[in-house]
C-alpha positions as CSV (number, residue, x, y, z in Angstrom):
1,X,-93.5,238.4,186.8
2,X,-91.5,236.4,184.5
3,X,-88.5,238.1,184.9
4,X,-88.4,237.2,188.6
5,X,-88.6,233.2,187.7
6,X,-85.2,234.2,186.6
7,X,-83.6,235.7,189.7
8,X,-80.8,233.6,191.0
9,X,-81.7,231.5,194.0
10,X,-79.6,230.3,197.0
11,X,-81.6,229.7,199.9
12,X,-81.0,227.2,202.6
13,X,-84.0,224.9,203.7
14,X,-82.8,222.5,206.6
15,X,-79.2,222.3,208.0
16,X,-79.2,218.9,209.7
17,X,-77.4,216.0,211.8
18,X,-77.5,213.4,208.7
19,X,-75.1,210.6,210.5
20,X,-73.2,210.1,214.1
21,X,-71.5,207.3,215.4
22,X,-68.6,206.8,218.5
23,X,-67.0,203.9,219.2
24,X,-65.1,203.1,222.3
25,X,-64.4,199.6,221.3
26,X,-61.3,199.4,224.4
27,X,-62.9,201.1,227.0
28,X,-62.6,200.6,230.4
29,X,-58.7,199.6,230.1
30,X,-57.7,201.8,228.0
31,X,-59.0,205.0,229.6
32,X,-56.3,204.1,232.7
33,X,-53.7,204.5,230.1
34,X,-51.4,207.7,230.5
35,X,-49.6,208.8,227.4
36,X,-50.7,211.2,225.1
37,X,-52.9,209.8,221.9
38,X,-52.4,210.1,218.2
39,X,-55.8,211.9,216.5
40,X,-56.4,210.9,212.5
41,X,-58.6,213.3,211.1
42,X,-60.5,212.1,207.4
43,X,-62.9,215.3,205.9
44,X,-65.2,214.7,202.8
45,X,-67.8,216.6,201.0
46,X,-70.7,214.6,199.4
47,X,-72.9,216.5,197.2
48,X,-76.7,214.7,195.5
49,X,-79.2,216.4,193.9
50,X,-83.0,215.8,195.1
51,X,-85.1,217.2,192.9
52,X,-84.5,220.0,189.9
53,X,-82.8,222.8,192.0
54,X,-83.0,221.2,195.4
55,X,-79.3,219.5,196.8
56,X,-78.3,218.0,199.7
57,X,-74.5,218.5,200.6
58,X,-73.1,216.6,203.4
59,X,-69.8,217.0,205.2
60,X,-68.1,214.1,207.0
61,X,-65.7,214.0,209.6
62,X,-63.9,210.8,211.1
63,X,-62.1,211.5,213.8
64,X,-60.2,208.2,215.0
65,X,-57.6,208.5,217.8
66,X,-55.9,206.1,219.3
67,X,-53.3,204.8,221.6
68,X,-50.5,203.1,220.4
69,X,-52.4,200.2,218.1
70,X,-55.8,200.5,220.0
71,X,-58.3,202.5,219.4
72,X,-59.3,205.1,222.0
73,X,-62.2,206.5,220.3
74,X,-63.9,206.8,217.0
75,X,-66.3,209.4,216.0
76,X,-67.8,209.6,212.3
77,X,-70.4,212.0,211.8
78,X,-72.2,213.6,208.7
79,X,-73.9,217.0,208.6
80,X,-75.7,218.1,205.6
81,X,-77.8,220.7,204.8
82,X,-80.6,220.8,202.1
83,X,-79.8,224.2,199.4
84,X,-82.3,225.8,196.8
85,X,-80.3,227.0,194.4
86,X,-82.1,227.8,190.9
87,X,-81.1,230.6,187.8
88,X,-77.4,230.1,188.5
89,X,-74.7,230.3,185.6
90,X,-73.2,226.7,185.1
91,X,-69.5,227.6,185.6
92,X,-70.6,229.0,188.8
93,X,-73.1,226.1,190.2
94,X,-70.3,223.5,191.0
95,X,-68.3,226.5,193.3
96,X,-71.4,227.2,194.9
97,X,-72.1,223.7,195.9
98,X,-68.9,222.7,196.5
99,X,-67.5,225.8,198.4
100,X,-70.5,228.3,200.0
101,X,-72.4,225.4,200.8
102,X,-69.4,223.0,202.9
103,X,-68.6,226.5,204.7
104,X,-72.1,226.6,206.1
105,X,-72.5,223.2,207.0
106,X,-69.0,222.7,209.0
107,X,-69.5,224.8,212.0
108,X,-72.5,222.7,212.8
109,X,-70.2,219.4,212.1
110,X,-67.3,220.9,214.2
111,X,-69.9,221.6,217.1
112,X,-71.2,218.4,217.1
113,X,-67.8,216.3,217.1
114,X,-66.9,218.6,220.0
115,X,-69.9,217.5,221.8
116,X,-70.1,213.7,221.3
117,X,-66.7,213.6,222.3
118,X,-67.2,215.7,225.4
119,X,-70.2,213.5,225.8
120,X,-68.1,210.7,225.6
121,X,-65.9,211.7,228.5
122,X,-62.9,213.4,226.7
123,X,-61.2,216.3,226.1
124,X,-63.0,218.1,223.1
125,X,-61.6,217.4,219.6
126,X,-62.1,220.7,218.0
127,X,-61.7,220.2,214.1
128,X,-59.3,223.3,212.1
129,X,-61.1,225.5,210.1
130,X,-61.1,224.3,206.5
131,X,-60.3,226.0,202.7
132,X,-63.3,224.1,201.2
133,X,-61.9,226.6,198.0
134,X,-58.4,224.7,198.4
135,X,-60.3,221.6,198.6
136,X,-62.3,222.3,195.8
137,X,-59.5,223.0,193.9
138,X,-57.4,220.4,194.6
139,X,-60.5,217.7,193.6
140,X,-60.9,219.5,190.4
141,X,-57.8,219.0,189.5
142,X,-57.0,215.1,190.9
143,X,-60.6,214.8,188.4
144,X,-58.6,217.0,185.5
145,X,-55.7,214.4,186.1
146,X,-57.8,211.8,185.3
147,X,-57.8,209.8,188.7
148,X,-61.5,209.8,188.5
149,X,-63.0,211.9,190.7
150,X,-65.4,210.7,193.0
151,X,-66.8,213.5,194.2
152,X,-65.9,212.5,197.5
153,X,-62.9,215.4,198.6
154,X,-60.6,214.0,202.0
155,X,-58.0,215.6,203.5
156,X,-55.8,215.5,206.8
């Protein structure tokens, strides 16, 4: 019995809609405008611990297009999804967390920007699949470099 109190855990408990916003702060007049709009894209992965072996990780997505200086549409929204994850080797916990778990959750965030933007009466913004392991990488070593880290990884 003892010896399974050891096994690793990775389990996931709830995958979940933490955050969603959408602005259309220039609609009507802007929606009668014809040329084509510039899309900024900002992801991020959040990671906080709940309770001994329990995390939450969140990824964000901000999706901000507009049309020459106006904004067209704004969309910020935050899955997350609550892990187990217990009996893991140290060097391997922050991978875990920071890799396995953002690949789970970002289908569900890329499904759910689709949708509010459908919703919102455009054309679908369908976000790029993601190297949460180049991400990863490239956080640890902006952190290595001494810039801080804060545990917050964006990209274009």
């Amino acid at each position: 019995m003892a010896d399974q109190d050891q096994n690793p855990v990775f389990q996931i408990q709830r995958i979940y809609t933490k955050d969603l916003s959408l602005e259309q702060p220039n609609s009507p007049q802007i929606l009668l405008e014809q040329e084509q709009p510039h899309v900024d894209i900002n992801l991020g992965v959040e990671v906080q611990p709940v309770v001994e072996g329990i995390f939450e990780v969140a990824v964000t997505a901000t999706v901000h297009t507009k049309l020459k200086d106006k904004t067209l549409f704004l969309v910020e929204a935050k899955q997350a999804g609550i892990f187990e994850i217990r009996n893991i080797p140290q060097d391997q916990m922050n991978p875990i967390i920071g890799i396995a778990c953002p690949q789970i959750i970002y289908p569900y965030l890329r499904a759910v920007v689709a949708d509010v933007i459908t919703r919102a009466g455009f054309p679908p913004v369908h976000l790029a699949e993601v190297n949460f392991q180049a991400m990863y990488e490239a956080q640890q070593q902006q952190q290595q470099g001494g810039n801080g880290g804060s545990g917050i990884i964006t990209s274009a």
